[in-house]
BAMIVO-183447 format. One line per field, with one value per residue (C-alpha): residue number from 1; z, x, y. Coordinates in nm, 4 decimals. Each point is the difference from the previous one (the first is absolute). Layout:
<voros>
nr	c(NUM;...)
c3	c(Z;...)
c1	c(X;...)
c2	c(Y;...)
</voros>
This chain:
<voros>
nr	c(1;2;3;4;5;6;7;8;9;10;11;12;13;14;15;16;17;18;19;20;21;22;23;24;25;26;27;28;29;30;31;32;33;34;35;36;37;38;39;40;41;42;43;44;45;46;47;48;49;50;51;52;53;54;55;56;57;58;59;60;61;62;63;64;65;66;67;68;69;70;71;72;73;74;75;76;77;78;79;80;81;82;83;84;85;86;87;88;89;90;91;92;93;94;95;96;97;98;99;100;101;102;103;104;105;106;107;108;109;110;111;112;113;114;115;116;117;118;119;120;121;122;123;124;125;126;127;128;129;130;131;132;133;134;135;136;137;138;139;140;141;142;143;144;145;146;147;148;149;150;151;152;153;154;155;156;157;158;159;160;161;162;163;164;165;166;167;168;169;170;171;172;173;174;175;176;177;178;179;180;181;182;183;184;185;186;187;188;189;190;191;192;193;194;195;196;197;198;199;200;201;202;203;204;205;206;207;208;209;210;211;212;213;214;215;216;217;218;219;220;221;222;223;224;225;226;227;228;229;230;231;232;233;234;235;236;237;238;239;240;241;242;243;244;245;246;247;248;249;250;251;252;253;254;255;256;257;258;259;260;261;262;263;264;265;266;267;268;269;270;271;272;273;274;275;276;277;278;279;280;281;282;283;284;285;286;287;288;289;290;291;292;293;294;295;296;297;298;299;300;301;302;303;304;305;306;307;308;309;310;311;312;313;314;315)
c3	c(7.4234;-0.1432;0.1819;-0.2953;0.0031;0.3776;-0.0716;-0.2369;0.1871;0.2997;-0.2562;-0.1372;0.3938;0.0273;-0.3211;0.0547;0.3875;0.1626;0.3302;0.0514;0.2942;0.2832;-0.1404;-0.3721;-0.2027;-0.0150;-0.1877;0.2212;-0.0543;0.0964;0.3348;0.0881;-0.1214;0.1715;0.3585;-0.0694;-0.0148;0.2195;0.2720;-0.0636;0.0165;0.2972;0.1460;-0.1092;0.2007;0.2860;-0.0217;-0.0798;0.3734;0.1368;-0.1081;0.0852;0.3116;0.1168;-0.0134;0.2673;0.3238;-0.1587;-0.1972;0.0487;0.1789;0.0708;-0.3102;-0.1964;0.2062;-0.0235;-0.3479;-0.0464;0.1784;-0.2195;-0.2819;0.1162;0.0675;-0.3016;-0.1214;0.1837;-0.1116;-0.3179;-0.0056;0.1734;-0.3128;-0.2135;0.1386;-0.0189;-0.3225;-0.0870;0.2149;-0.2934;-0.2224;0.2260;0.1583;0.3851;0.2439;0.1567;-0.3150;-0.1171;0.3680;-0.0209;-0.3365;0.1512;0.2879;-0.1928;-0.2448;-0.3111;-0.0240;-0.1157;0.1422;-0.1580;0.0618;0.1080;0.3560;-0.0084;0.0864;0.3339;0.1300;0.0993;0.0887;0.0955;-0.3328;-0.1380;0.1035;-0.2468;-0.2901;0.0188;0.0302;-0.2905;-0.2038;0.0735;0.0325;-0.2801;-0.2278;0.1445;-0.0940;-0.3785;0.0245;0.2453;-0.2027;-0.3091;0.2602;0.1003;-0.4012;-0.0065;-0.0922;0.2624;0.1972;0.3391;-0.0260;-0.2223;0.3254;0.2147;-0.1456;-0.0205;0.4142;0.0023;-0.2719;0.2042;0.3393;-0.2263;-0.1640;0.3420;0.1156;-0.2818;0.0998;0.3727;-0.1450;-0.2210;0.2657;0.2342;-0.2218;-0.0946;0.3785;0.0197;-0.3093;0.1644;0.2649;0.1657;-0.2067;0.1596;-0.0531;-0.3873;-0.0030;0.1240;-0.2374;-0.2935;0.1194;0.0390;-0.3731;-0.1028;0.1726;-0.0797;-0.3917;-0.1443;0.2086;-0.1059;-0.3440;0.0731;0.0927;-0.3137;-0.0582;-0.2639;-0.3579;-0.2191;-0.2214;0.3212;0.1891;-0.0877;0.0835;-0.1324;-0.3469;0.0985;0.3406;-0.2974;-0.2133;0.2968;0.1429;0.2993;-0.0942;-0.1744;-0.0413;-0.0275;0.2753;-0.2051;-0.1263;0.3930;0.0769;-0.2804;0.1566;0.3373;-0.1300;-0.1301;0.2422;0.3314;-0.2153;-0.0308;0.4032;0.1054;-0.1074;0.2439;0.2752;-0.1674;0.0196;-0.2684;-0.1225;0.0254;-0.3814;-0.1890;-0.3112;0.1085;-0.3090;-0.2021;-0.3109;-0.1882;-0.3065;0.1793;0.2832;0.2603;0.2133;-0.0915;0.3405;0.0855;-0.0237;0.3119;0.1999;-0.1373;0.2079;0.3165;-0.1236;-0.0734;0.3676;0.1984;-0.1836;0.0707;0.3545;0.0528;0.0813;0.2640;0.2272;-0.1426;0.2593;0.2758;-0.1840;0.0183;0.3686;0.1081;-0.1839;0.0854;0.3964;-0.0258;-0.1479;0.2806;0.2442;-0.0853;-0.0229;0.3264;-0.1520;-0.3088;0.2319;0.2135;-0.2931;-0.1003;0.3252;0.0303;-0.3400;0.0249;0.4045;-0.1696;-0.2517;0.2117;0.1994;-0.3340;-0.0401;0.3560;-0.0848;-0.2821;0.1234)
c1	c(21.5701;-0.3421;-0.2758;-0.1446;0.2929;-0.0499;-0.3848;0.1104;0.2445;-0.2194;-0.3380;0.2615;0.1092;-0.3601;-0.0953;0.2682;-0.1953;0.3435;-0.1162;0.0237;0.1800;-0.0243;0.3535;-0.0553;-0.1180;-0.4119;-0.2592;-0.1145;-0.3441;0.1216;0.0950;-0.3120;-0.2155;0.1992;-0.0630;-0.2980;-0.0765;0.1909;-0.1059;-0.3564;0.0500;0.1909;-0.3149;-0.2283;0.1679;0.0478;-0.3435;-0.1781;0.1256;-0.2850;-0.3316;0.1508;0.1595;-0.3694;-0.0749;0.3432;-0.1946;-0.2979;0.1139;-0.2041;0.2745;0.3404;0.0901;-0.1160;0.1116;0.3394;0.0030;-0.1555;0.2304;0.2987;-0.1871;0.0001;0.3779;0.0755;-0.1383;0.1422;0.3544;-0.1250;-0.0487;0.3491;0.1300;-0.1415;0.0782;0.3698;-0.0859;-0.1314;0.2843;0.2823;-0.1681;0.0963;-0.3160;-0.0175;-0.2459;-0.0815;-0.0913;-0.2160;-0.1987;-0.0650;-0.1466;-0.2600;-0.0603;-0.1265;-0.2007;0.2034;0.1586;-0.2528;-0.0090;-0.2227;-0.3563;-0.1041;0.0888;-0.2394;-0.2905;-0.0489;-0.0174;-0.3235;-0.0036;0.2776;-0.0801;0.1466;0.3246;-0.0231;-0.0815;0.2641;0.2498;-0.1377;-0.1306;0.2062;0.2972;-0.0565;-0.0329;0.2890;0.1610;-0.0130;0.1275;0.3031;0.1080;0.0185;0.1970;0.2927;0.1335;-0.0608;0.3011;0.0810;0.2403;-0.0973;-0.3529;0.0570;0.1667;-0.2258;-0.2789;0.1793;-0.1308;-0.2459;-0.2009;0.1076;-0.1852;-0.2980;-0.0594;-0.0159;-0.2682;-0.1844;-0.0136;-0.1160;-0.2266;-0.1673;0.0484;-0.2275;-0.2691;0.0173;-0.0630;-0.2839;-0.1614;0.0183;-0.1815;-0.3575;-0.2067;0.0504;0.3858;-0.0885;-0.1852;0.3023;0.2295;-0.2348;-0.0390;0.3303;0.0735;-0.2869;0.1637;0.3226;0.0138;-0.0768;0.2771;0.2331;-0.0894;0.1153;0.3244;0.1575;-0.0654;-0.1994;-0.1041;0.3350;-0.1655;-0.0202;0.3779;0.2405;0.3244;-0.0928;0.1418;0.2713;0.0980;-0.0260;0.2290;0.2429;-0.1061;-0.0867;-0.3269;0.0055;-0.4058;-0.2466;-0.2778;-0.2317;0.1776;0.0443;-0.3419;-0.1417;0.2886;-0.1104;-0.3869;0.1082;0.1562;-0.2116;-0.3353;0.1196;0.0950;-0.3160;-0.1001;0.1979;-0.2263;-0.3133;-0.0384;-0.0778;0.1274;-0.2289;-0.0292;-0.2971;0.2002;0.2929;0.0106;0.3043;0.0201;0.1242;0.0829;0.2648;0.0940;-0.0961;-0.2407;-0.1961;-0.1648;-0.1851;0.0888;0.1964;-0.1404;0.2592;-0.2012;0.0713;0.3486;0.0714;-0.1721;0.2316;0.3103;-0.1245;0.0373;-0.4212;0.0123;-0.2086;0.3308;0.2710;-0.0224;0.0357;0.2640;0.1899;-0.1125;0.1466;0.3419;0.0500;-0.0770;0.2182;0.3154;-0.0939;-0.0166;0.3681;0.1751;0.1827;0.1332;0.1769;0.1114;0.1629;0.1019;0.2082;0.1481;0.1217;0.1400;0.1731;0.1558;0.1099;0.2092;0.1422;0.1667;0.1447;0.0930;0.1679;0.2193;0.1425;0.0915)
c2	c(15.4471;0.1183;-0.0344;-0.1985;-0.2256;-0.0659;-0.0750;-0.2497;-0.1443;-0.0530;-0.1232;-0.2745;-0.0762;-0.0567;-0.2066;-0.2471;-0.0717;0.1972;0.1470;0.3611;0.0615;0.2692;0.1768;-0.0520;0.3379;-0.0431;0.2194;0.2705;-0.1491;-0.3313;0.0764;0.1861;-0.2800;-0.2575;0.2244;0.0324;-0.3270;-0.1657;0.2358;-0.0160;-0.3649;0.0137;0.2121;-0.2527;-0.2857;0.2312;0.1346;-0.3173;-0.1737;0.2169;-0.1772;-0.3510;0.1684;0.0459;-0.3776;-0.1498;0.0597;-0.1248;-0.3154;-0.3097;-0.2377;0.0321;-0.1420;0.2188;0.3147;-0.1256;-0.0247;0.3755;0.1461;-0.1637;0.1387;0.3610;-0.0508;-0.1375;0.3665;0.1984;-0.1490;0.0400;0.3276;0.0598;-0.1944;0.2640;0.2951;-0.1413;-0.0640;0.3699;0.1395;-0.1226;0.2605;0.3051;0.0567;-0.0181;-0.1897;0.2766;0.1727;-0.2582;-0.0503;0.3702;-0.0621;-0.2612;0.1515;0.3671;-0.2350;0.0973;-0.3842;-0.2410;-0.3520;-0.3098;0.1170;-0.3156;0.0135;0.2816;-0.2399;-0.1662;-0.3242;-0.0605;-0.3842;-0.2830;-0.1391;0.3241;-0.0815;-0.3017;0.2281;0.2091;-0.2838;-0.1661;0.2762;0.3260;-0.1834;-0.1752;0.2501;0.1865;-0.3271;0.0177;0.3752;-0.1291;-0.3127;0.1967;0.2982;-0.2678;0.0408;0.3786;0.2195;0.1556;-0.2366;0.0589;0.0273;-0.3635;-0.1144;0.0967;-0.1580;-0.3365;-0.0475;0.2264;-0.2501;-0.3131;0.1321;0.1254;-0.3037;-0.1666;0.2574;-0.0639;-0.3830;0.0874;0.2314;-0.2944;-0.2556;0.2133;0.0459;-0.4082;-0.0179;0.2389;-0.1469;-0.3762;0.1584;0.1003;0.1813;0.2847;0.0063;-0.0962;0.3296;0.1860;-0.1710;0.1393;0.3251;0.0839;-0.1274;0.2417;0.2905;-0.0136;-0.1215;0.2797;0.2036;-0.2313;0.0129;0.3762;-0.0524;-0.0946;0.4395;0.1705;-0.1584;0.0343;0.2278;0.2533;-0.1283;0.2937;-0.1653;-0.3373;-0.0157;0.2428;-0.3314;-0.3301;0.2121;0.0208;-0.3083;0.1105;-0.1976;-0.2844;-0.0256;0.2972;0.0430;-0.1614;-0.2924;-0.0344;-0.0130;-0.2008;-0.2724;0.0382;-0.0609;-0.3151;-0.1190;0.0971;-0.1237;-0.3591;-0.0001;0.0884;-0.3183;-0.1498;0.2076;-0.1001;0.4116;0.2336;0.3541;0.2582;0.0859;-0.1349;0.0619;-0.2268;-0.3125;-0.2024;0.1272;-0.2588;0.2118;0.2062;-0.2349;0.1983;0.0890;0.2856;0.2336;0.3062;0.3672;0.1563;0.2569;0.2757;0.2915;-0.2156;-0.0394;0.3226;0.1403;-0.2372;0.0509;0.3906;-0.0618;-0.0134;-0.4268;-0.1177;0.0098;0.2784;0.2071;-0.2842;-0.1336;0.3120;0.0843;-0.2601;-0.0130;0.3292;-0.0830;-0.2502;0.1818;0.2612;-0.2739;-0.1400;0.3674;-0.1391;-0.3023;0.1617;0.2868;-0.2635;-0.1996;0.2769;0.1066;-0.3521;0.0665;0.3070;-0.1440;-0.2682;0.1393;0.2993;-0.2880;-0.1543;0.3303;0.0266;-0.3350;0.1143;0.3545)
</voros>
């Protein structure tokens, strides 16, 4: 066949919602995409256990340590998920760990800030996990069959964080006025990061058009965002909190909610590795892949002893 015939082949596969599969013949272009990613989300759930991490020897009550450290497990499976996931496309897990631990792999730059507060741990839940909702839900119909599959639990456990994440800040807002305070100041440090996650304007995304046309994407960053506004500026009501955006109103005429401009210099110097926390981030990944060098070495010793004695039986 042609290699034009193939592209059309596999563009029809995709217009008619058939998954592309790990042995069916893929654009070159595809596949890269796809690893890249699915790895750099994989990074970002592996990466983003870190500044909740900080909070389980510090949570509040028993409770609520027991229900952070589910969290961080439920990331680190996701990100196990994903590197399956990236591993169908011929890449390896080593190869992609490398690639995060030198820096040239990108993961979401909003586990680049730190948790300052308990009431932090509440914002992330309901904002950061939030907004990595709408890009997840819209993830579990992507093309690529086992990143689609993937997502299926991986949105199930994240819209459950999201919850805890609300439900602690309801708590905190019910409370002292001290604990009110928190609650606000963790909203006001951590919308406008999460605002940021959704990725550059779509006039400045690269791959964007290049993903919906492929439908690795089903919604461009900012149709994201402007989603995520709407949303996120109704719950706060619930809070009796505000967003930290003077320029946050309903606009009736276009049914949404119309907000202030984005910090893109901030976005751009995180994303650039020069975040309040890249370099911690990174220190301590990298200690920790150091750290467990004795488990995968005895991982595969077990491996290899175990199959020279299948080996033995048979001979």
């Amino acid at each position: 066949m042609q290699l034009q015939d193939l592209e059309k082949i596999f563009q029809d596969k995709i217009d008619k919602e058939i998954k592309i599969e790990p042995k069916d013949w893929m654009p070159d272009a595809y596949r890269k995409t796809n690893i890249r990613q699915i790895s750099q989300h994989a990074h970002s759930e592996v990466v983003g256990m870190l500044p909740e991490g900080n909070w389980i020897s510090r949570a509040p009550s028993l409770k609520r340590k027991a229900i952070l450290i589910a969290k961080v497990q439920d990331e680190a499976g996701h990100g196990l998920y994903l590197y399956s996931s990236a591993e169908t496309l011929g890449t390896s897990r080593d190869e992609m760990l490398e690639q995060l631990l030198s820096g040239k792999a990108k993961y979401s730059s909003i586990f680049n800030y730190p948790t300052l507060t308990w009431a932090d741990m509440g914002a992330v839940g309901w904002l950061v996990d939030g907004a990595a909702i709408l890009n997840q839900v819209m993830l579990c119909r992507t093309s690529y069959g086992p990143y689609a599959r993937a997502m299926v639990r991986i949105c199930k456990e994240e819209s459950f964080h999201q919850r805890q994440g609300f439900e602690t800040l309801l708590v905190l807002s019910k409370g002292t006025d001290e604990q009110k305070a928190m609650c606000q100041d963790a909203i006001n440090r951590w919308w406008w990061p999460s605002l940021m996650m959704f990725g550059p304007r779509d006039s400045e995304s690269t791959n964007s058009d290049q993903s919906v046309k492929w439908k690795i994407k089903r919604k461009t960053n900012d149709e994201l965002r402007q989603q995520f506004i709407d949303m996120i500026a109704e719950q706060v009501k619930v809070l009796g909190m505000t967003l930290p955006d003077d320029k946050l109103k309903w606009n009736e005429e276009r049914k949404h909610y119309d907000f202030g401009e984005i910090d893109w210099d901030e976005f751009w110097a995180v994303v650039k590795g020069n975040g309040p926390c890249n370099k911690q981030r990174l220190d301590a990944r990298k200690k920790a892949h150091a750290d467990g060098a004795w488990v995968r070495e005895a991982a595969l010793a077990h491996a290899a002893k175990k199959k020279n004695r299948q080996l033995q039986k048979v001979a």
